[in-house]
C-alpha positions in Angstrom: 12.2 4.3 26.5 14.3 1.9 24.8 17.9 1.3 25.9 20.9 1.6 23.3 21.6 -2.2 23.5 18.0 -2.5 22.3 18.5 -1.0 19.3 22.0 -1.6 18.3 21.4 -5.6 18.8 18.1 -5.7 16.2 20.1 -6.9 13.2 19.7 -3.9 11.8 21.1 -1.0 14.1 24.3 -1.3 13.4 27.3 1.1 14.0 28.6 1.5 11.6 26.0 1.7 8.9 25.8 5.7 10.3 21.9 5.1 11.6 23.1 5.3 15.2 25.7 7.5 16.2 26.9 8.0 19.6 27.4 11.9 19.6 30.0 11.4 22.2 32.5 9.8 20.0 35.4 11.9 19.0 35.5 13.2 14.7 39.0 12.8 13.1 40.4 16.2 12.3 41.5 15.9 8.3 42.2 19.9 8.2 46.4 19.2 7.9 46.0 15.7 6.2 45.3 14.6 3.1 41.6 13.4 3.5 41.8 10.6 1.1 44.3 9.5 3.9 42.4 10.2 7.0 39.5 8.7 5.7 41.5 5.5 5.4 42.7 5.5 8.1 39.3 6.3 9.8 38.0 3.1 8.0 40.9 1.0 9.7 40.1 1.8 12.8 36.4 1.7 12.8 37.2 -2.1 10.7 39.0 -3.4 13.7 36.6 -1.8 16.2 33.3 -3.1 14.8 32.0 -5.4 11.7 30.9 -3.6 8.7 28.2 -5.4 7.0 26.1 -3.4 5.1 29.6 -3.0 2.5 30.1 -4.6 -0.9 30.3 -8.1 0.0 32.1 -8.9 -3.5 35.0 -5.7 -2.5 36.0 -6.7 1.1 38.2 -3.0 0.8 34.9 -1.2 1.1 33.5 0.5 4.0 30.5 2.7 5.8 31.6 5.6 7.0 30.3 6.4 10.5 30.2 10.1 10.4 29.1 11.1 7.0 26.6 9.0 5.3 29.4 8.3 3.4 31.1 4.9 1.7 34.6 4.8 0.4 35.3 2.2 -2.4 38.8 1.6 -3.4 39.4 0.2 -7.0 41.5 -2.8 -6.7 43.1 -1.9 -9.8 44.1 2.0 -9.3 45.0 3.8 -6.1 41.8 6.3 -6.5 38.9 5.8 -4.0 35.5 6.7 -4.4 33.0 8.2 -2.2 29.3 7.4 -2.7 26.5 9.4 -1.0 24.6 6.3 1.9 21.8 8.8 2.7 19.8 7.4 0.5 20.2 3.7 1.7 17.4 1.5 3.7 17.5 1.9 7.5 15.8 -1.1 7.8 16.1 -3.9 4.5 13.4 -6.4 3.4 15.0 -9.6 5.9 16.2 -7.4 9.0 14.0 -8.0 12.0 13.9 -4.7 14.0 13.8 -4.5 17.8 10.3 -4.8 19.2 10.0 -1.4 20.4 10.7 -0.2 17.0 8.6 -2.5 15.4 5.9 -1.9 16.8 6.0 2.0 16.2 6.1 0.9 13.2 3.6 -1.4 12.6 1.4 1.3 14.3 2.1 4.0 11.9 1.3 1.8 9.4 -2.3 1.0 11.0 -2.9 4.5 11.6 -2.5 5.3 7.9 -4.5 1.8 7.0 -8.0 2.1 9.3 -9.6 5.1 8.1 -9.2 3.7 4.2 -10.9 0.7 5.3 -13.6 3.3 6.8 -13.7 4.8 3.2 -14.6 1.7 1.6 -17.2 0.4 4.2 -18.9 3.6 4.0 -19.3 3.8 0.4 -20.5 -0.5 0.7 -23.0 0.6 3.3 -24.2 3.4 0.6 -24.7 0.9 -2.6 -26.3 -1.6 0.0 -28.8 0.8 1.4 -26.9 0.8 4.8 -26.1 4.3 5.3 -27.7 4.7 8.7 -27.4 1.2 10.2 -24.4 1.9 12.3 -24.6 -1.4 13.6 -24.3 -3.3 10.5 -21.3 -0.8 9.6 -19.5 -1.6 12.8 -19.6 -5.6 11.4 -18.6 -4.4 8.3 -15.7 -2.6 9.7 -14.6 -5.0 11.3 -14.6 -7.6 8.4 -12.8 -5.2 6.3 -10.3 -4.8 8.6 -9.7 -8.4 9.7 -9.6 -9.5 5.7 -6.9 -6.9 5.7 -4.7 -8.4 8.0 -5.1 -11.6 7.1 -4.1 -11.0 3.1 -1.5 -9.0 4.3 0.1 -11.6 6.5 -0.3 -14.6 4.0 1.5 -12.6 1.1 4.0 -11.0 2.9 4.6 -14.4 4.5 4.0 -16.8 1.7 2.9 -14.6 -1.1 5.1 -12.4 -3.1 7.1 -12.3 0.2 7.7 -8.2 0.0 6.6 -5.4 2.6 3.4 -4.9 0.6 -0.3 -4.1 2.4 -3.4 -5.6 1.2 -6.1 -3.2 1.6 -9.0 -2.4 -0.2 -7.6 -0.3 -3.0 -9.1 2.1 -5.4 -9.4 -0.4 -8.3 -12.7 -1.3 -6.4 -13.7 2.1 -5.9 -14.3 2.9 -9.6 -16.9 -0.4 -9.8 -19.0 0.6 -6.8 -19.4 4.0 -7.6 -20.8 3.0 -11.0 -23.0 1.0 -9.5 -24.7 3.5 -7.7 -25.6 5.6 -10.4 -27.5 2.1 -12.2 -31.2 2.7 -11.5 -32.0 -0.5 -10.2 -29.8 0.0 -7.7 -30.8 3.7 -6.2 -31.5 3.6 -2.7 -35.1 4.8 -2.2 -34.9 7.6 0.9 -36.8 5.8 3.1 -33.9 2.7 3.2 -31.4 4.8 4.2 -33.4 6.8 6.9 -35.2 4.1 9.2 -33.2 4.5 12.3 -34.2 8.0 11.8 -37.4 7.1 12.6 -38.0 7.8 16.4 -41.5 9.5 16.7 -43.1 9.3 20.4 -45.6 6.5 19.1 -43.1 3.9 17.2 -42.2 1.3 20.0 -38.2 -0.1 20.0 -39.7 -3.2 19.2 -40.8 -1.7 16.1 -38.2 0.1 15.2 -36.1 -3.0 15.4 -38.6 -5.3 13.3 -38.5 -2.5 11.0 -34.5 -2.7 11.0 -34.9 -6.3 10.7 -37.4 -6.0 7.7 -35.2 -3.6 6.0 -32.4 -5.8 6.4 -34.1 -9.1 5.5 -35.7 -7.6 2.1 -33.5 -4.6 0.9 -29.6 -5.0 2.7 -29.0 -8.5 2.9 -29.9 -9.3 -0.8 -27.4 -6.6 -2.2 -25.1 -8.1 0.3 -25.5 -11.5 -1.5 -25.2 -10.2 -5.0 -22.5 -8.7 -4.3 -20.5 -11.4 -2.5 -21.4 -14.0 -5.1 -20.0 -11.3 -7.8 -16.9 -10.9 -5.8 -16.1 -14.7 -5.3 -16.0 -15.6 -9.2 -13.9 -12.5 -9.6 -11.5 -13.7 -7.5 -11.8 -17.4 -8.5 -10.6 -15.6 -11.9 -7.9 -13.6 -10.1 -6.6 -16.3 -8.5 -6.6 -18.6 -11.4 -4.0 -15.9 -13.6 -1.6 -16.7 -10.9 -2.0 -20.3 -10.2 -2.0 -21.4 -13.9 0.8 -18.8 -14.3 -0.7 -16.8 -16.9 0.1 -13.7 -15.2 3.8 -14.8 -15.9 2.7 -14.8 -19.2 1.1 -11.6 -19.9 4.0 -9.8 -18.1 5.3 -10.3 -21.5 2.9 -8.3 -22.7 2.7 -5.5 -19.8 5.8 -3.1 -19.2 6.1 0.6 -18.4 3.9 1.8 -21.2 1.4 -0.1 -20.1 1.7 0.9 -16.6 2.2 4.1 -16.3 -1.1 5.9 -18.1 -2.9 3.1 -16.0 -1.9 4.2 -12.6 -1.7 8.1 -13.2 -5.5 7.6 -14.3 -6.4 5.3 -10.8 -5.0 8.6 -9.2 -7.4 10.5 -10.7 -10.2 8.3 -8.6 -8.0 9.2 -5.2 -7.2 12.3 -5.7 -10.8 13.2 -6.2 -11.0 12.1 -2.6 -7.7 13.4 -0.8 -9.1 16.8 -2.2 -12.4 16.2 -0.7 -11.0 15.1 2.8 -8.4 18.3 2.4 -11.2 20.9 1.5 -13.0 20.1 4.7 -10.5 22.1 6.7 -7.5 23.4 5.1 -5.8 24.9 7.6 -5.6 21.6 9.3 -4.4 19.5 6.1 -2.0 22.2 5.3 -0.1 21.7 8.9 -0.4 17.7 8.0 1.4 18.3 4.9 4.0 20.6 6.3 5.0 18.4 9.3 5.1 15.2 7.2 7.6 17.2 4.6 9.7 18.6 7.3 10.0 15.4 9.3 10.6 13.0 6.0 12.3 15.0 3.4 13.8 18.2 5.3 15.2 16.1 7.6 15.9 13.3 5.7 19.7 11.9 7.1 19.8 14.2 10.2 20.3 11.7 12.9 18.3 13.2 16.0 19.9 13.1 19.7 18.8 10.7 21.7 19.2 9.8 25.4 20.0 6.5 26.6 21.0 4.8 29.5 23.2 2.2 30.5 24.5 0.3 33.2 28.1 1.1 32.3 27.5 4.5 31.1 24.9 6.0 32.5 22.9 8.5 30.5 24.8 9.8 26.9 23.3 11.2 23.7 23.0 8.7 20.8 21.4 9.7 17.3 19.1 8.1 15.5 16.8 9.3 12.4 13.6 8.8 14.4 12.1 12.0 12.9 12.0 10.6 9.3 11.2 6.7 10.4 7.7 8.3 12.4 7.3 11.0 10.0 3.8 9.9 9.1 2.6 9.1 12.7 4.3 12.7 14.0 2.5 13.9 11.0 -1.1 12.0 12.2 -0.3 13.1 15.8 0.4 16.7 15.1 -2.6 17.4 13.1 -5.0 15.5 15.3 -3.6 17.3 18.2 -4.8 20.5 16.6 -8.4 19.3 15.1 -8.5 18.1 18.9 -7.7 21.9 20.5 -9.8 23.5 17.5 -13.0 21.4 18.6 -12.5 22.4 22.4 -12.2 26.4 21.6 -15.2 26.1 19.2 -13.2 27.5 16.2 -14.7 24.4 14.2 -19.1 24.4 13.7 -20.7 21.7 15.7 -23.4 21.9 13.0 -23.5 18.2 11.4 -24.7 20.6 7.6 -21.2 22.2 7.5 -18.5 21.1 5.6 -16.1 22.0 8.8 -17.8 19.1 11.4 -16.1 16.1 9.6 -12.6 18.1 11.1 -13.9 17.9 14.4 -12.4 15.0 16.7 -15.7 14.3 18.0 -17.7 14.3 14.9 -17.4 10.4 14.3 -17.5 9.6 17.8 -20.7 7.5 17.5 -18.2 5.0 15.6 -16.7 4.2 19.0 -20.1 3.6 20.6 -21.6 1.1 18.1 -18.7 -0.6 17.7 -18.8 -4.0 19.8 -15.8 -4.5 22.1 -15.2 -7.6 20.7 -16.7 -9.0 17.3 -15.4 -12.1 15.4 -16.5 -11.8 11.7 -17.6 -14.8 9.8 -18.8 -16.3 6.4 -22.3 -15.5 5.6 -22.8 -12.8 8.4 -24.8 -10.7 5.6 -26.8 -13.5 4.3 -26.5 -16.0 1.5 -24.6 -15.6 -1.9 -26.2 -14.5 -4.5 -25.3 -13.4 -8.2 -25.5 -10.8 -11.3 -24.2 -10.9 -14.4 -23.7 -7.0 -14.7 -21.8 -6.5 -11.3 -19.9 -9.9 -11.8 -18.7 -7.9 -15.0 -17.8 -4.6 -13.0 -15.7 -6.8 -10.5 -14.0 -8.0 -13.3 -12.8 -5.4 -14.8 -11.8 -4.0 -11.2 -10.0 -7.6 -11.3 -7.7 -7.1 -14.2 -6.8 -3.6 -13.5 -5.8 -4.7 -9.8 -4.2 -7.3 -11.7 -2.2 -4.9 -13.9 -1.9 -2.5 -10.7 -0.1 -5.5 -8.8 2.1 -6.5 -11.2 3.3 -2.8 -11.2 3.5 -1.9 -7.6 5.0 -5.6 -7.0 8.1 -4.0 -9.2 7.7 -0.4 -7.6 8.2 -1.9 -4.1 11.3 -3.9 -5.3 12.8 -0.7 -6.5 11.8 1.4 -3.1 13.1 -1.6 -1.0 16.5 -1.7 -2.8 15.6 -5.9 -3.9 15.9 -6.9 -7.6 13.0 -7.1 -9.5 10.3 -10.2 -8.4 11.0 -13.3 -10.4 7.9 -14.5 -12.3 7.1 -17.1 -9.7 7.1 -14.5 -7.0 4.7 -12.5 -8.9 2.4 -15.7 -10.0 2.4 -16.6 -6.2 1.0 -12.7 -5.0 -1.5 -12.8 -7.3 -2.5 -16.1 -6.2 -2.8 -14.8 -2.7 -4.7 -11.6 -3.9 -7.3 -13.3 -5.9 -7.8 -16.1 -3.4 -8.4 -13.4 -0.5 -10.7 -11.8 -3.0 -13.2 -14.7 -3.0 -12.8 -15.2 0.7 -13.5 -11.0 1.4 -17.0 -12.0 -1.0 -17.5 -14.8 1.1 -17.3 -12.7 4.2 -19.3 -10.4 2.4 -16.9 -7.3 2.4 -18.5 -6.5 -1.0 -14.9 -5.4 -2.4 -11.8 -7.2 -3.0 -8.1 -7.4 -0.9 -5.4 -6.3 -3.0 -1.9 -4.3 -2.8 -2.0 -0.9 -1.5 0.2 1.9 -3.7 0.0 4.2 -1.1 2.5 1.9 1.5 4.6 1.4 -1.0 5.3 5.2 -1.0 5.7 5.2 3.4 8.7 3.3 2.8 10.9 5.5 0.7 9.3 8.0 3.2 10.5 6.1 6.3 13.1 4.4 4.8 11.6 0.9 6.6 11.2 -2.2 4.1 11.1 -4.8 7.2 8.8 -7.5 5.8 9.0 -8.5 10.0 7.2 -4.9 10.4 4.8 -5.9 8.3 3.7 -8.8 9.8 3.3 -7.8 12.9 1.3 -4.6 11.2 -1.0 -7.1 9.9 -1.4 -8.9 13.4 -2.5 -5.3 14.7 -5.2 -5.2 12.2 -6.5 -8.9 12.8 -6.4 -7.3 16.8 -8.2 -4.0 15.6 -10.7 -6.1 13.7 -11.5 -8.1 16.7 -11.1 -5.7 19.6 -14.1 -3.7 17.8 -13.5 -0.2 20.1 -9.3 -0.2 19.4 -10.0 0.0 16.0 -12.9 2.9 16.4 -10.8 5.4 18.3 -8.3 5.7 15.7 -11.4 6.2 13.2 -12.2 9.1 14.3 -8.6 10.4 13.1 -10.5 13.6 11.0 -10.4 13.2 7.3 -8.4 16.8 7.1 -5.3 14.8 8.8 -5.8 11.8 6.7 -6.1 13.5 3.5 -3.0 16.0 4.9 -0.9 12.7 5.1 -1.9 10.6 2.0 -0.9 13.3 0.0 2.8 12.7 0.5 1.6 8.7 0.6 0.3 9.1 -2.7 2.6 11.6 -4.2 5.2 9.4 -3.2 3.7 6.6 -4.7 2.8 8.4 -8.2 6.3 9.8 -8.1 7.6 6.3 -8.4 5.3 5.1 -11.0 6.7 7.8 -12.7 10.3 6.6 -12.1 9.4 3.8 -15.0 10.2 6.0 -17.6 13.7 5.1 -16.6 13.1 2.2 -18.3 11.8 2.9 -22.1 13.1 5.3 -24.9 11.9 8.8 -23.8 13.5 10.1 -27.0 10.9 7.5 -28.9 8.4 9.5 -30.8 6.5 5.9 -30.7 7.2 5.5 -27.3 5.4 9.5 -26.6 2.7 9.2 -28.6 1.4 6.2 -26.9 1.1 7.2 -23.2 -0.2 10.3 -24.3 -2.6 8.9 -26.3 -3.9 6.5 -23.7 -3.8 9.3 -21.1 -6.4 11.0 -23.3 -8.6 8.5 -24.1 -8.8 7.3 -20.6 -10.2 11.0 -19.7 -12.3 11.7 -22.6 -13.9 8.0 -22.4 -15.1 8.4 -18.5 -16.1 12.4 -19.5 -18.4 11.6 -21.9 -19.8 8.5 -20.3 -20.5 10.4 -17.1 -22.6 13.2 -19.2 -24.4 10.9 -21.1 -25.8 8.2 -19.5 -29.1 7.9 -21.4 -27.0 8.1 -24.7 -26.3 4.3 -23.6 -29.5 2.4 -25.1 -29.1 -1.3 -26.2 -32.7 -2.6 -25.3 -31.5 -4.9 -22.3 -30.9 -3.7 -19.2 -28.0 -5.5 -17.7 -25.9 -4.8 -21.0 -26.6 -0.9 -20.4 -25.5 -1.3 -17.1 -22.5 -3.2 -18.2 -21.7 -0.7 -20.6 -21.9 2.2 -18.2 -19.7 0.8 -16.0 -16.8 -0.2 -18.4 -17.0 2.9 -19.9 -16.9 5.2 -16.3 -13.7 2.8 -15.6 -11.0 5.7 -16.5 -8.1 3.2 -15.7 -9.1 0.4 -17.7 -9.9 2.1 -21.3 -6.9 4.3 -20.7 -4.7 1.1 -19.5 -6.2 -1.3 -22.4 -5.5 1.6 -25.1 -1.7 2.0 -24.0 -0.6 -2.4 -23.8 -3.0 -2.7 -27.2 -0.7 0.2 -29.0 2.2 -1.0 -26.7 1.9 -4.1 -28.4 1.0 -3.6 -32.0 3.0 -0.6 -32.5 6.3 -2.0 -34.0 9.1 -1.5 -31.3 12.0 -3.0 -30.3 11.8 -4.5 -26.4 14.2 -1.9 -25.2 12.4 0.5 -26.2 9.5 -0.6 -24.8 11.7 -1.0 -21.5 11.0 -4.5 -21.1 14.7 -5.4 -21.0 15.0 -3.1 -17.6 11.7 -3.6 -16.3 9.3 -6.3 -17.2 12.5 -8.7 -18.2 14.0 -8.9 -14.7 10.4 -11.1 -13.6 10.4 -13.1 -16.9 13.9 -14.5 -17.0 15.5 -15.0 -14.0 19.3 -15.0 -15.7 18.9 -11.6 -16.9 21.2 -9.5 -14.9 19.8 -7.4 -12.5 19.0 -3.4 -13.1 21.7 -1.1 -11.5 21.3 0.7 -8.3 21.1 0.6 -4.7 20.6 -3.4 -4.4 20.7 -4.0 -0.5 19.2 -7.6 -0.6 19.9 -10.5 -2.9 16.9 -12.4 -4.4 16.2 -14.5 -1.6 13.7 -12.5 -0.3 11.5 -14.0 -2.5 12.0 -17.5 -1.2 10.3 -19.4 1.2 13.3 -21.0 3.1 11.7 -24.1 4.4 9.1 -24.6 1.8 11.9 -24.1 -0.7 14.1 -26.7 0.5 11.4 -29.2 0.7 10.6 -28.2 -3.0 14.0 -28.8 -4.6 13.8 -32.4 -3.4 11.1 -32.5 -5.7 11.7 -32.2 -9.0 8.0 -31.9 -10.8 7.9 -28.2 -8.9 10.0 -27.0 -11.3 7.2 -26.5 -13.6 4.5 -25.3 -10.7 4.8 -21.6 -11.5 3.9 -20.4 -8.1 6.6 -22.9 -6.5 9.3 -21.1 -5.6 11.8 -23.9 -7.8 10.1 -22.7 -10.7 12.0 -22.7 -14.1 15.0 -23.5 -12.0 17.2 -26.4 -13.2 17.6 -29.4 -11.7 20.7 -29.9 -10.1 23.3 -31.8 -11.3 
């Protein structure tokens, strides 16, 4: 149990910024006063008692109130004072470094809510590579997933666009790989995915494992190598839109319209498969849903009592909002607790045919068994790299929609961590970092790239935790996971009801905030209207009628067929490329596009920064000892991912 020292020495836990509350402490009574009064002089007392830094800097009259959530601002030029609502501020802001204890419940929720989405993707790999049954080559998989993960998380929160983002592999990936399993060439005959089936009374081991070996050798290992080869010059094109700093460029040309149809139709892809993980056991992804609400929004600002100890004290009641900060591991917990007491009183089927047996706790145990305890991934543990024209293409178009995804969850994380908007060298940088990681997941044969995560984004207006310090030590625990094989299996066999419980307030979140750009343009705009809802269309009708008419698709050569199919299944990116090609031809003024409070605040750095709840300056985005070393040189100034980009040289 942590001690109240603990948590009031972090950087973070401060007094008076109403997180942590000693219960004990005795409430002015304001009934006979006037409470404009007794709230001064409440804020004079608390002032010479303790520092209050989370105030206006700029208005050294302000203050946070300790026991309402509360912040009085006097107006230096009138005697009124006005009181502003602090329930909605951070607990913990992009540069404060929690206590350990904290962080790492922290960084645990967070890899709770990370592993079985790398699952996901390995098991839908394993099915366009023939792999389905080779629970061996999964558990390498897994593991290379997982440590790719944590390594692109902890190079661009560290050096990358320097927010609390997590690289995972996202759904812009997910579109690509399920087209290519419905090409022909790439079917998976029955007999691939069933060898280890294969146990009659006369097959030896020995030649069930040649037979593994074979399989591997002539049907696994070369999809493995087309794939990786794909997936490197995909990211070689990733990364060269941020190095060359084109992305900075076409951020011109990308703003809320743009941004908006594209994402909402990327949640068509995962909702798809939330409702499948949910429809396995309701019940069960009901109570997920429930708890996660209660604990996160119900309770958002109730400060829970605490005991604590110490040495001059004793025990006493503190209160601290741990409810909301844990929400989505109480959530995880809860709902696991009950899959776990359904399985032992039989209420779920043991029958692997049912829909129910995925909610069992047991019904992935075999995960935990194949998994090695230890297992260090490296290049060219599938094979060789190979290459294909048609998948290269498919990769590519994941490329630029995770490209357009990025630049629009880089913005949404800035506005759920209270930071202004990411300047355009901050952006250039991230997706630098992504596309680099991209071609290093193909050369560790992942078979899918490394790129931000929406759904995280969302936990932290949830939790109210923007530590980027959290988030490198959550990406530590996923290089541990990835390593110490049999860690990382237990908490894959969270069931899928749970998951898909939680990642529906993950996601909603997430949408909810994509939504939030609106803000930004016209609404009133009949141009403005027409657009998204155009784009919105076409991106459904496009993917409908591709997906119902696949032999309607007839060019003579192959590859272009299959190229075709794919772009055309891609929801997001004909929806996405409709909305920025009317977004920009469309005559419209840049406010009304919403550039000037959007896009703008990454393009030119001496725009003034959007209103609201800024709790951080822009510093965040600097590297503080590369950057130092940088403004001594003065060529970096035109480097667009240095962090002196654009900046003048100093007189």
């Amino acid at each position: 149990m942590a001690s109240e020292n603990d948590l009031i020495n972090d950087g973070v836990h401060k007094i008076d910024n109403g997180m942590i509350t000693d219960s004990t402490e005795t409430v002015p009574n304001y009934e006979n006063t006037d409470k404009t009064e007794g709230l001064k002089t409440d804020e004079t007392r608390m002032t010479i008692e303790r520092t209050t830094d989370r105030c206006d800097s700029e208005n050294k009259e302000a203050s946070c109130l300790l026991h309402s959530n509360l912040r009085e601002k006097k107006d230096s030029e009138s005697t009124s004072v006005e009181i502003e609502d602090q329930s909605a501020r951070l607990l913990y802001k992009v540069s404060d470094r929690p206590a350990l204890q904290s962080t790492l419940f922290f960084a645990f929720q967070n890899t709770l809510l990370a592993l079985p989405w790398n699952l996901t993707l390995v098991i839908l790999v394993a099915e366009v590579t023939c792999a389905r049954d080779d629970d061996e080559l999964k558990a390498r998989l897994l593991s290379t997933t997982i440590l790719l993960s944590g390594l692109t998380t902890f190079v661009q929160v560290t050096f990358g666009v320097r927010m609390p983002v997590y690289q995972g592999p996202t759904t812009a990936y997910i579109i690509p790989l399920l087209a290519i399993t419905n090409l022909e060439e790439w079917k998976c005959n029955s007999d691939h995915n069933s060898f280890l089936n294969n146990t009659g009374v006369n097959q030896s081991f020995s030649y069930l494992n040649n037979t593994k070996e074979h399989i591997r050798e002539t049907i696994i290992y070369p999809r493995f190598a087309v794939l990786s080869g794909s997936l490197i010059a995909a990211g070689c094109i990733h990364a060269f839109l941020g190095l060359t700093g084109m992305v900075g460029y076409l951020m011109k040309f990308i703003g809320p319209i743009t941004v908006i149809p594209t994402i909402l139709l990327i949640a068509l892809a995962v909702f798809k498969i939330m409702a499948n993980f949910c429809a396995i056991h309701w019940g069960i992804s009901s109570i997920s849903v429930i708890i996660s609400l209660i604990t996160s929004l119900y309770l958002a600002g109730w400060r829970m009592p605490l005991p604590f100890w110490t040495s001059d004290r004793g025990f006493h009641i503190v209160r601290y909002p741990l409810q909301q900060v844990l929400s989505m591991l109480i959530a995880i917990l809860v709902g696991w607790s009950i899959a776990a007491i359904f399985t032992a009183a039989g209420v779920l089927s043991n029958d692997k045919t049912q829909k129910q047996y995925e909610a069992r706790t047991d019904a992935r145990s075999h995960v935990i068994e194949t998994t090695p305890w230890f297992y260090l991934p490296y290049p060219g543990q599938f094979g060789g790299i190979g290459f294909n024209s048609g998948i290269f293409v498919a990769y590519l178009t994941a490329t630029f929609t995770s490209v357009v995804d990025s630049i629009a969850d880089y913005y949404a994380c800035a506005k759920m961590s209270h930071i202004p908007p990411p300047p355009v060298h901050a952006v250039n940088r991230g997706i630098s970092v992504e596309g680099i990681m991209c071609a290093v997941s193909g050369i560790f044969g992942t078979g899918h790239g490394t790129t931000t995560f929406g759904s995280h984004i969302g936990c932290i207006g949830i939790t109210r935790v923007a530590s980027r310090f959290v988030y490198q030590v959550f990406a530590l625990m996923l290089i541990i996971c990835a390593i110490v094989g049999k860690f990382a299996a237990v908490f894959i066999t969270i069931p899928y009801p749970v998951l898909g419980g939680v990642q529906v307030l993950g996601f909603g979140m997430f949408i909810g905030l994509i939504m939030s750009n609106v803000q930004y343009i016209d609404i009133n705009s009949n141009r403005n209207l027409a657009i998204i809802g155009i784009a919105i269309m076409i991106g459904l009708m496009i993917p409908f009628w591709a997906s119902n008419n696949v032999n309607s698709i007839k060019t003579g050569i192959q590859e272009l067929d299959g190229f075709l199919e794919m772009v055309l299944s891609n929801p997001n990116l004909s929806g996405g490329f409709t909305a920025c090609f009317l977004d920009n031809t469309v005559p419209g003024t840049l406010k009304e596009r919403g550039l000037v409070g959007w896009a703008t605040g990454g393009i030119d750095e001496e725009c003034e920064e959007p209103t609201g709840d800024i709790e951080d300056s822009a510093d965040v985005y600097e590297i503080p000892a590369i950057t130092r070393l940088l403004e001594k040189i003065s060529f970096t100034r035109f480097i667009p991912f240095s962090p002196t980009f654009r900046r003048r040289k100093e007189q």
